[in-house]
N, C-alpha and C positions, 0 to 999 in steps of 0.2 A: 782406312782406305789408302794403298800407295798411288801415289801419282808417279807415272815415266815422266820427262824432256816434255815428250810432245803432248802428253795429259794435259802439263801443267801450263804449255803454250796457246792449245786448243782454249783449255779455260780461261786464257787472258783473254784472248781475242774475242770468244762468246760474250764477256762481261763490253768489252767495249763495243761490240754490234749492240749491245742494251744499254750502253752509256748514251747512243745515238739515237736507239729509241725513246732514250727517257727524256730527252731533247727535245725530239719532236711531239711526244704528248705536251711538252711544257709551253711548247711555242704554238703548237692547232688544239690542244685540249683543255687542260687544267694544269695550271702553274704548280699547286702544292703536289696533286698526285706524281706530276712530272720534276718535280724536286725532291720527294722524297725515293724516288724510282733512280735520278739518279746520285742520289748522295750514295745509296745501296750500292747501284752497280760499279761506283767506282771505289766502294770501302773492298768490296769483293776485288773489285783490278789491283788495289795495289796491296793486298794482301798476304804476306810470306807465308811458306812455306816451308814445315818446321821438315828436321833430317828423317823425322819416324818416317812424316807424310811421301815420302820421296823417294821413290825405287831406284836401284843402283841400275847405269846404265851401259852398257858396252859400247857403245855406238856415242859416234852424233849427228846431229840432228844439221843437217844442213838448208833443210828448207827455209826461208827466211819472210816472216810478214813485210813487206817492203815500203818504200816511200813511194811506188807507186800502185801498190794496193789501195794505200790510206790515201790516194788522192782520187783513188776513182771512188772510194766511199765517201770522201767530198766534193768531189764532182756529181754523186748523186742526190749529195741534198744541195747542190746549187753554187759551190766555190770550182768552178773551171780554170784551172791555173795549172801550168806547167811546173815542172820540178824548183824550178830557181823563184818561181813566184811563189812557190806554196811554203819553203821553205822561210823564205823573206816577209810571207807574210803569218805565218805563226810565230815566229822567234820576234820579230816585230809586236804582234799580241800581247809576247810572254812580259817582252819588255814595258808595255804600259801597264800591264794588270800588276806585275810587280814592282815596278817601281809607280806604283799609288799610293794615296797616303793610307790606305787599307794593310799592305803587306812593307814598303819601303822601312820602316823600324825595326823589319829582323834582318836587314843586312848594314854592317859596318863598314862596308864597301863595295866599290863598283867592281872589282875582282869575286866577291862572293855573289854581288846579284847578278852578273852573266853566266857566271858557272851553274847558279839556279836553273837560268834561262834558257843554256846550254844542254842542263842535265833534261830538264822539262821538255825542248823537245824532240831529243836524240832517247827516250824515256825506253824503247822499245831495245835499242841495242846497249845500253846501260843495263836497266834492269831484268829482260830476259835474254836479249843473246851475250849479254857479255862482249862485246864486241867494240865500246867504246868505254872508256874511262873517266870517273870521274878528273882524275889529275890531268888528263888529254886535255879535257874542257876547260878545265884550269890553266891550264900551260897557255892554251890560245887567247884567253880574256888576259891574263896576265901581259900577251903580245900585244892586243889588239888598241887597250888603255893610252897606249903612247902616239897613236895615231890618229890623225885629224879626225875623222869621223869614224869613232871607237862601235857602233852599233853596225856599222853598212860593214867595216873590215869582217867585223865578228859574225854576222850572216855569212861572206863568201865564204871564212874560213873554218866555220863551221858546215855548208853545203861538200867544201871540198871532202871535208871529214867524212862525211854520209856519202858522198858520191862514192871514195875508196870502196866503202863496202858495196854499196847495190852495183858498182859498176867495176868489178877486178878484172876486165879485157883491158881496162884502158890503163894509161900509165897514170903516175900523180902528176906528171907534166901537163899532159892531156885537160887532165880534169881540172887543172888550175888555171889553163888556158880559158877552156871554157866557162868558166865560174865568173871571170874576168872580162870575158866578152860581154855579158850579161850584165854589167857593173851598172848601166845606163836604168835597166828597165826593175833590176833589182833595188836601187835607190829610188825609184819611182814608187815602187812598193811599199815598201819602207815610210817613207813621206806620205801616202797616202793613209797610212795605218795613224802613223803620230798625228797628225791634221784631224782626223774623224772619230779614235776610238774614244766614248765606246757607240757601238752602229744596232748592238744587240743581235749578230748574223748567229749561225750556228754555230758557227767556227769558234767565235767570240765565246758563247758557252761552255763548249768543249774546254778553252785555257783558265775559264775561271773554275770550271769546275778541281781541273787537275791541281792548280794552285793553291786552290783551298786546300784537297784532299792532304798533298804533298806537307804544305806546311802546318798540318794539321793532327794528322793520323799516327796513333805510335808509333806504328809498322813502316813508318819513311824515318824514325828520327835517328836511324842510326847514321842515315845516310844524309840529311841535316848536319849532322854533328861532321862529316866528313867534308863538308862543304864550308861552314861554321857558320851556317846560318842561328843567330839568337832564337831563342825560344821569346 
C-alpha cells in the first residue's frame, strides 16, 4: 500500500488520538490493558516509513497539526494552559523524566540531554513537517549552557522557535518580545514541575511514554545516533 504526505500525517495523528485513549483506559480502567494499548500506539507513532511505502508527491502539504491543536487535546483531558505554559511545562517534563536516574546514563552531556528534550517536544515538526532541525535544537542548548538558568533560557528559546512556525504574521522581534514578557509566569512553570514531578497527570504519561519509546525503538536510533545519545 503507498502512502501520500497526508496518508502518512493522518496516520500519525490517528495513532496519537489512541496514544490518549490508551492513557485514559490506563488511568479509569486497567493499568496492563492501557499499557499495552499504549506501548502499541506509540510503536505504530513513531514508526518509519520505508520509500516503496510512500507515494511520490507534487504538492505540499501545508496544513499543519499545531501547538494549539495539542493543547486543546489537553485541555480536554484536564491540562488548561496557554501556549507559553504548555510549552514550559512539557519541555520541563522532558527534562525530569530524562534526566532520572532511569534514562540520565545515555547522555554524556547536558548539550545531548536538551537536544533530546528539544527534539522530544518539538517531535511533530522534526519528524513529520520537517520543519525544525535537529542541529537547530542543538545550536540553542549548545547557547543556552552558558547562562545562569540554562533550563528557563532553553524553554523561551525553544517557544520562540515553535512560535516562528505556528505564528509567520508576526516578526521574530515580536515573538521574542513576547516569550520574554512571559519570563515571570514561565519560571513559575518550570519550578512547579521541578518541585512536584512526578504528580502522575496525563501529560506526565504522555512524556514517559514518548521517552521510552524514543530511546528505545530501532525506528528512532538513527536519530539517537544524530543527537549522540548512548545506547
Amino acid at each position: 500500500m503507498k502512502y501520500t504526505d497526508k496518508g502518512i500525517k493522518t496516520y500519525r495523528i490517528i495513532n496519537i488520538f489512541f496514544a490518549l485513549i490508551s492513557i485514559a483506559v490506563f488511568l479509569f480502567w486497567s493499568k496492563i490493558i492501557g499499557f499495552v494499548l499504549l506501548v502499541l500506539s506509540l510503536f505504530f507513532l513513531f514508526r518509519p516509513f520505508s520509500d516503496d511505502e510512500k507515494q511520490d508527491n507534487n504538492f505540499s502539504i501545508e496544513e499543519n497539526y499545531t501547538i494549539d491543536e495539542m493543547s486543546q487535546i489537553r485541555n480536554e483531558m484536564g491540562a488548561k494552559d496557554d501556549n507559553f505554559v504548555l510549552i514550559a511545562r512539557m519541555i520541563s517534563l522532558y527534562y525530569m523524566e530524562l534526566n532520572s536516574s532511569k534514562y540520565k546514563s545515555h547522555f554524556k552531556n547536558d548539550i545531548i540531554l536538551f537536544t533530546t528534550i528539544g527534539v522530544l517536544d518539538a517531535q511533530i515538526y522534526v519528524f513529520q513537517e520537517n520543519t525544525i532541525s535537529i542541529k537547530q535544537i542543538r545550536n540553542i542548548a549548545e547557547r543556552v549552557l552558558n547562562q545562569g538558568n540554562p533550563l528557563l533560557e532553553f524553554i523561551i528559546e525553544m517557544g520562540v522557535l515553535i512560535s516562528k512556525i505556528e505564528e509567520p504574521q508576526f516578526s521574530l522581534t515580536d515573538i521574542k518580545n513576547s516569550w520574554n514578557s512571559k519570563r515571570k509566569i514561565i519560571e513559575q512553570t518550570m519550578n512547579e514541575v521541578l518541585q512536584s514531578y512526578p504528580t502522575n497527570l496525563p501529560e506526565e504519561e504522555i512524556v514517559k511514554g514518548h521517552a521510552g519509546m524514543f530511546l528505545n525503538l530501532p525506528q528512532s536510533k538513527k536519530f539517537r545516533e544524530e543527537i549522540g545519545i548512548m545506547e
